[in-house]
C-alpha positions as CSV (number, residue, x, y, z in Angstrom):
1,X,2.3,15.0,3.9
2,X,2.2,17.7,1.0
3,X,3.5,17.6,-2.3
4,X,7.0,19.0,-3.2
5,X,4.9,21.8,-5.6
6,X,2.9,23.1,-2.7
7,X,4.2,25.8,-0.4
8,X,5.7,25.0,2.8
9,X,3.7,27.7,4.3
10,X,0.6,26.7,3.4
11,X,-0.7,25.4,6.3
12,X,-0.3,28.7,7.8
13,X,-2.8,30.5,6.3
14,X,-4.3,32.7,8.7
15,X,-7.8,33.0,7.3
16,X,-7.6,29.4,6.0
17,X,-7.5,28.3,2.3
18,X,-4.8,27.0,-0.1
19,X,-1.5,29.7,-0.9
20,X,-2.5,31.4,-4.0
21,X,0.9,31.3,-5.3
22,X,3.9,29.7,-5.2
23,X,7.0,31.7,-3.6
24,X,10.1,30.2,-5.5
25,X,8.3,30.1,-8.9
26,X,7.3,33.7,-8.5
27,X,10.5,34.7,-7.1
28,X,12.1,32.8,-10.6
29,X,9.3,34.5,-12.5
30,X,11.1,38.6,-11.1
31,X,14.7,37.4,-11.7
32,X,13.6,36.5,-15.6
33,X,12.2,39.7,-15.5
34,X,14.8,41.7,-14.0
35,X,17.6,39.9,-16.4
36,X,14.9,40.3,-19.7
37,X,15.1,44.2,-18.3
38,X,18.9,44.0,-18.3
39,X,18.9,43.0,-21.6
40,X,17.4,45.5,-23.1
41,X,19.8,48.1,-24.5
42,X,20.2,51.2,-23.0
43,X,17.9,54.3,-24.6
44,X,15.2,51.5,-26.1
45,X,12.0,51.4,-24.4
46,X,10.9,48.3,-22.3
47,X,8.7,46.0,-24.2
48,X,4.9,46.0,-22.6
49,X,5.3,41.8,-22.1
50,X,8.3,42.6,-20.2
51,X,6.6,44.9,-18.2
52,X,3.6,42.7,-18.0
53,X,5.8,40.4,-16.9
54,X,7.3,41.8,-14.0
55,X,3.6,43.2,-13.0
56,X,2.2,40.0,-13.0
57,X,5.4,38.1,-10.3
58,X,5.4,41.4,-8.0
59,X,1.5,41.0,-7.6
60,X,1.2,37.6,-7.1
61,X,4.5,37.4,-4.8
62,X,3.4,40.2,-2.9
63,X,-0.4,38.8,-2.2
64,X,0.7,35.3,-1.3
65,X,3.0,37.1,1.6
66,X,0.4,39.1,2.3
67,X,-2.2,36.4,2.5
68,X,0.8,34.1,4.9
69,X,0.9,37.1,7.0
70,X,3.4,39.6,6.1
71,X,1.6,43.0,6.3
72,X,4.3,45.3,4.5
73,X,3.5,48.7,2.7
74,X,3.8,47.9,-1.0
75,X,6.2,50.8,-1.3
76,X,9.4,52.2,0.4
77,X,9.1,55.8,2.1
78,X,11.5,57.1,-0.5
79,X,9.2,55.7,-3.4
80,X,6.5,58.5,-3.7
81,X,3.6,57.2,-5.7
82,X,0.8,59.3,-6.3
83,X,-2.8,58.7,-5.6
84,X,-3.6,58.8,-9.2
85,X,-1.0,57.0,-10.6
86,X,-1.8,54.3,-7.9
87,X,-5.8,54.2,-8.8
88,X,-4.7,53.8,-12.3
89,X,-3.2,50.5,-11.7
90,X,-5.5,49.2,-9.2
91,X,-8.4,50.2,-11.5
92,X,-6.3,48.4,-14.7
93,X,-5.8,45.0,-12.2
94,X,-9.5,44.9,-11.6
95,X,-10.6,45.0,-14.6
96,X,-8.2,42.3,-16.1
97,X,-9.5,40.4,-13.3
98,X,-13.2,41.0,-14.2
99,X,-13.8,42.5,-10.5
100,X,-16.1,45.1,-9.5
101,X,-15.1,48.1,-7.0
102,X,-18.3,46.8,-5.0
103,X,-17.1,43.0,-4.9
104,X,-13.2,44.4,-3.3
105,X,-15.5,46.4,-0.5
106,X,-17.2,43.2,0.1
107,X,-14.1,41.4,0.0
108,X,-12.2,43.9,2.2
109,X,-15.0,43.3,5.2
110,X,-15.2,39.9,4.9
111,X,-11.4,39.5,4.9
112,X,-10.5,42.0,7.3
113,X,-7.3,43.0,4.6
């Protein structure tokens, strides 16, 4: 039986392993965000929390659908978002995450991702 804090979908991992995050609490963690950025009077700039915030739910929502099996583009066709601007973020992510470019190669074999 599992425990009323673990996902549902946990079991269906397809590479195994436990969910790394948990769907309704991240899903709670974007509508703070999105009602925080409502708040927020028009003209003033968004606060970088708040937009740590929102950075931190859309990752970790969108890598515990990936990792249950939803393979989605992270971005619409009508959202153009350059190469740079994307390398930028992934480079910022890894280092806050203490990750090499070398160890997400590895990582992208091994996983098949």
């Amino acid at each position: 039986m599992s425990s009323p804090d673990q996902d549902p979908r946990a079991a269906d991992l397809p590479e195994g392993g436990e969910v790394i995050a948990h769907i309704p609490d991240e899903e709670a963690a974007l509508r703070a965000f999105a009602k925080a950025v409502s708040e927020i009077p028009e003209g003033e700039p968004i606060p970088d929390e708040i937009v740590q915030q929102g950075l931190t739910a859309l990752t970790r929502l969108y890598a515990v659908k990936f990792q249950l099996g939803e393979r989605w583009e992270p971005f619409t066709e009508s959202s153009l978002v350059p190469a740079t601007a994307a390398m930028i973020m992934c480079t910022a992510m890894m280092r806050a995450v203490n990750v090499e470019v070398f160890e997400l190669g590895m990582w992208q074999s091994w996983s098949g991702a």
